[in-house]
C-alpha positions in Angstrom: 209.9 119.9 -52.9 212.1 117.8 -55.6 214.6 115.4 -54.0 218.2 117.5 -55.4 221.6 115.7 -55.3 220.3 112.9 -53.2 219.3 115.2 -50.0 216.6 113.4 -48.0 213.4 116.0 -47.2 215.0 116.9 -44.2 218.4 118.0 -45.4 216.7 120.2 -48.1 215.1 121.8 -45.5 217.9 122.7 -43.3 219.8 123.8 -46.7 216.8 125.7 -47.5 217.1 127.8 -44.3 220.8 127.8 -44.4 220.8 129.2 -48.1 218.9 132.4 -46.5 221.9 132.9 -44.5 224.0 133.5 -47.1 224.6 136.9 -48.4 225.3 136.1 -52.1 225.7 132.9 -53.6 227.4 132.0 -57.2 225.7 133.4 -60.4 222.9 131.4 -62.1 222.3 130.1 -58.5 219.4 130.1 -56.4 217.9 130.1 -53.0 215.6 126.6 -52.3 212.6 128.2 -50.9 211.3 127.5 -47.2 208.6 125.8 -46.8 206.5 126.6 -43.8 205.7 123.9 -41.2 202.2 122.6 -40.8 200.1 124.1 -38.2 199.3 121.3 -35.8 197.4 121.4 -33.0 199.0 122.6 -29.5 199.8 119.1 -27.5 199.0 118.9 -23.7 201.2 120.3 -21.3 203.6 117.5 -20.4 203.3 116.5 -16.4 206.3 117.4 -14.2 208.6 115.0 -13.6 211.9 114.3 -11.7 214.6 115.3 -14.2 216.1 112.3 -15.9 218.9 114.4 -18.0 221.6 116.3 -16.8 221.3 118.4 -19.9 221.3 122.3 -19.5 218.2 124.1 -20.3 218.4 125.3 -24.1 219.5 128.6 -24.6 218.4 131.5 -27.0 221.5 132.8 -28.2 223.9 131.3 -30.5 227.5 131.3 -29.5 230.0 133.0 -31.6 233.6 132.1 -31.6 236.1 134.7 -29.6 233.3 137.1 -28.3 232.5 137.4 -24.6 229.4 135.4 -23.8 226.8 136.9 -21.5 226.8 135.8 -18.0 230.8 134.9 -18.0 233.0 137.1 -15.9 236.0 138.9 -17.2 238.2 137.0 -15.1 236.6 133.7 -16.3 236.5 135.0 -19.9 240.3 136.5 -20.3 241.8 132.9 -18.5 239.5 131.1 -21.2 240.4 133.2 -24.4 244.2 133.3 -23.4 244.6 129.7 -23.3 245.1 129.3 -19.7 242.5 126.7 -18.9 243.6 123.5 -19.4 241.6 121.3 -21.3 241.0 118.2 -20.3 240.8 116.4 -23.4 241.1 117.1 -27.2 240.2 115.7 -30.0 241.9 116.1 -33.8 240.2 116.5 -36.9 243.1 116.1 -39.4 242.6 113.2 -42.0 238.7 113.3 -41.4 235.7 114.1 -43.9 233.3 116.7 -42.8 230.6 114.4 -42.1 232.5 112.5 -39.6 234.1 115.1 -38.1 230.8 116.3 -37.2 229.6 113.1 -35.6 233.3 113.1 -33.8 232.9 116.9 -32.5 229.0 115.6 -31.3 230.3 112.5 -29.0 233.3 114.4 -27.9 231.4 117.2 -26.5 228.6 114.9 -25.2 230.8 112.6 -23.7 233.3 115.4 -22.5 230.1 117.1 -20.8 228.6 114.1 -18.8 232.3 113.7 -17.6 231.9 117.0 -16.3 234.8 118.5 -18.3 234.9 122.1 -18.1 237.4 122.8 -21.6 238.0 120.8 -24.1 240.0 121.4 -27.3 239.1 120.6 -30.9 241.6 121.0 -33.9 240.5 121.5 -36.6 243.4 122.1 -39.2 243.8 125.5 -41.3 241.7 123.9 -43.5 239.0 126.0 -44.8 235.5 123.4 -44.2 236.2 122.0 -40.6 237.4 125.2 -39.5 234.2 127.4 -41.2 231.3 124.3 -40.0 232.9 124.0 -36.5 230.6 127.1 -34.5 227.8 125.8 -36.8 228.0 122.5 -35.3 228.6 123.8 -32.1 225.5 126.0 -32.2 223.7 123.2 -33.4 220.3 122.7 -30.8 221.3 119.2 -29.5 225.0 120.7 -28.7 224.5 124.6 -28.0 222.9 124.3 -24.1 226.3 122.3 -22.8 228.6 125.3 -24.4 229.3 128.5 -22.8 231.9 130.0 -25.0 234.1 129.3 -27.9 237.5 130.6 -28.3 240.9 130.3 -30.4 243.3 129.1 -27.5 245.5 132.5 -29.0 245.2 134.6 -32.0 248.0 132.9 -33.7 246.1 129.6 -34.0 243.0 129.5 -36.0 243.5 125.5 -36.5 242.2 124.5 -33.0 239.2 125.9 -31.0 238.6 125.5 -27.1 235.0 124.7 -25.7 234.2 126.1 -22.4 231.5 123.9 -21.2 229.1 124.8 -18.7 228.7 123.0 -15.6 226.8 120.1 -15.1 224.2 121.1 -12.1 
C-alpha cells in the first residue's frame, strides 16, 4: 500500500476499514482497499495464571450512545440516561485538537476506572468532530470492556456525554 498524506501502514489500515463504514463519500473519491492479514500459524495456548489486570473481559458488542445496553436494568438505565448519577469526575474538551482529545478521553477513562468510578462526564462542545469521534473512541478495543453505557446527561445537551463504567471485580 502507498504511504498517502503521511499515514503510517497502520493508520491506512484502520482508515481502510473505517472508509467501508461509510455510506457515501465525496465524488471523485475512493475507498483504500483492505488488505487481508497474513495467515500465521495458531500460537500455543497461553498457561493460566493469577490475573494481573483488573481489566474487564472484552466484550462483543459496541456501545452506542443513548440506547439501553444489554444486561442494565431499567432502573439502572433511566437514573443513568436522566442525569441522575452523579459523576465523579469530568473532563472538558473545549480548546483541544482531536488528537489530544483522544489521548485525554483514553487516560480519563483508564484512570477514572482503576479509581473505581462508576460515571464520569466528558464534554465535548457542539462542535461537530469531538462530538462525532467521541462513541468511536469509546468503542475503541483498549477502552470498550470498562464501559457499560453511554448517554447525553438530557436531551437538551448534546455537548457533554456521561460514561457508565462497569465495576471493577
Amino acid at each position: 500500500m502507498a504511504r498517502a498524506s503521511g499515514l503510517s501502514p497502520a493508520d491506512l489500515k484502520l482508515w481502510a476499514a473505517y472508509s467501508q463504514t461509510l455510506p457515501k463519500l465525496m465524488p471523485g473519491k475512493q475507498r483504500l482497499p483492505i488488505e487481508p492479514e497474513p495467515v500465521t500459524a495458531p500460537s500455543p495456548p497461553p498457561t493460566p495464571t493469577a490475573p494481573t489486570s483488573r481489566r474487564p473481559r472484552p466484550t462483543g458488542s459496541p456501545v452506542s450512545l443513548d440506547l439501553t445496553p444489554v444486561g442494565l436494568d431499567k432502573s439502572t438505565w433511566k437514573k443513568f440516561s436522566t442525569g441522575k448519577f452523579r459523576a465523579a469526575a469530568r473532563l472538558d474538551l473545549h480548546g483541544h485538537t482531536a488528537a489530544q482529545a483522544h489521548r485525554q478521553v483514553n487516560d480519563f477513562v483508564e484512570r477514572a476506572y482503576a479509581g473505581r468510578a462508576r460515571c464520569i462526564e466528558i464534554i465535548t462542545g457542539k462542535g461537530e468532530i469531538l462530538s462525532r469521534e467521541l462513541p468511536h473512541w469509546l468503542n475503541a478495543p483498549d477502552l470498550r470492556p470498562m464501559i457499560l453505557a453511554i448517554a447525553h446527561p438530557h436531551a437538551g445537551n448534546t455537548g457533554s456525554v456521561r460514561v457508565l463504567l462497569r465495576r471493577v471485580r
